[in-house]
C-alpha positions as CSV (number, residue, x, y, z in Angstrom):
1,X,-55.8,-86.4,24.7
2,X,-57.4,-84.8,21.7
3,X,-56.8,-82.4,19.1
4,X,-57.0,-78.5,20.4
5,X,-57.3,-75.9,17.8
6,X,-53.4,-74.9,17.9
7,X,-53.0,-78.7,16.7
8,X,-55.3,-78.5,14.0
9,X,-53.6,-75.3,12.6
10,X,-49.8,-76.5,12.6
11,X,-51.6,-79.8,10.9
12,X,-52.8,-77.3,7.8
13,X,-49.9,-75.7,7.8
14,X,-47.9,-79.3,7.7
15,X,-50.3,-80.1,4.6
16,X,-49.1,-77.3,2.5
17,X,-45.6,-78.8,2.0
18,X,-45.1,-80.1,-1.3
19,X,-43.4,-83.9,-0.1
20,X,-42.2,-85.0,-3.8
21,X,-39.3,-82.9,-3.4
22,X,-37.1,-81.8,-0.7
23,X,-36.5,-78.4,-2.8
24,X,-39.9,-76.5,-2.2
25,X,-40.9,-74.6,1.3
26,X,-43.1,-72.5,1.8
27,X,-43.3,-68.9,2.8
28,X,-45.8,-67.4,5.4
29,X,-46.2,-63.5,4.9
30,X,-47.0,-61.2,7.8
31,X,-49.9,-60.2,5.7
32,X,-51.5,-63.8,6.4
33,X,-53.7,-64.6,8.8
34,X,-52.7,-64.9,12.4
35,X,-53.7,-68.1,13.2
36,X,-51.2,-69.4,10.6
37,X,-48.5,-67.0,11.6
38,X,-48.8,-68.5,14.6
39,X,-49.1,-72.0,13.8
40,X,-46.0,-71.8,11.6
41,X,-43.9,-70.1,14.9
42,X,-44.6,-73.2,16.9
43,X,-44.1,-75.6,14.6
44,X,-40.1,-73.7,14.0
45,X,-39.8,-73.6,17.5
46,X,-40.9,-77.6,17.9
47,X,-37.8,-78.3,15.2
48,X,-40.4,-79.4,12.0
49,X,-39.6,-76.7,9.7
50,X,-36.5,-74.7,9.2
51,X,-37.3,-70.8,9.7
52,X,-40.1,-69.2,11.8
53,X,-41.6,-68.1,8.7
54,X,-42.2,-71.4,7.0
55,X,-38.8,-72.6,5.4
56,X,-38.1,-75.9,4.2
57,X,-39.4,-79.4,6.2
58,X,-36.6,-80.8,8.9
59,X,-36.3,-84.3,8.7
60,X,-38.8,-84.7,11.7
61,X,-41.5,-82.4,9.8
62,X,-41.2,-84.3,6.9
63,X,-42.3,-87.7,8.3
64,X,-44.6,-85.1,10.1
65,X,-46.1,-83.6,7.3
66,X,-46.2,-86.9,5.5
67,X,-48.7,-88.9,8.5
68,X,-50.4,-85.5,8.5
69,X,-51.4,-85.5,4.5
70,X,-52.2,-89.3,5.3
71,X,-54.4,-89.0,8.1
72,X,-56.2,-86.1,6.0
73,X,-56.2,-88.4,3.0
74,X,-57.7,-91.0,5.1
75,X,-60.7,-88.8,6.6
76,X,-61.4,-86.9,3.3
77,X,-62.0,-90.7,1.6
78,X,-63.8,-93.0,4.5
């Protein structure tokens, strides 16, 4: 197993959520790019964030987004 591109974009997209508070989402406009808009689709349609257009984190993509910022934190450091 190993990380395809379609992983590594719903990973950056799970890296722009805000995790101190349960009251920020985040919005993806049509206007973005596609990758993106696509990314944030499949990760709606896998139950880790609320609406197909970003939304808010489900309790599933928080702990998502949370070993996602970690494991970046982690690379970026060592």
């Amino acid at each position: 197993m190993s990380f395809t591109t379609e992983l590594i974009e719903e990973l950056d997209v799970l890296t722009l959520f805000n995790l101190s508070t349960t009251q920020e989402g985040i919005k993806v406009h049509g206007t973005a790019e596609k990758s993106l808009i696509a990314a944030t689709k499949r990760l709606h349609k896998k139950g880790l964030i609320s609406q197909a257009d970003g939304g808010y984190l489900t309790g599933l993509g928080h702990d998502a987004s949370q070993h996602a910022q970690d494991l970046l934190t982690i690379l970026e450091t060592g």
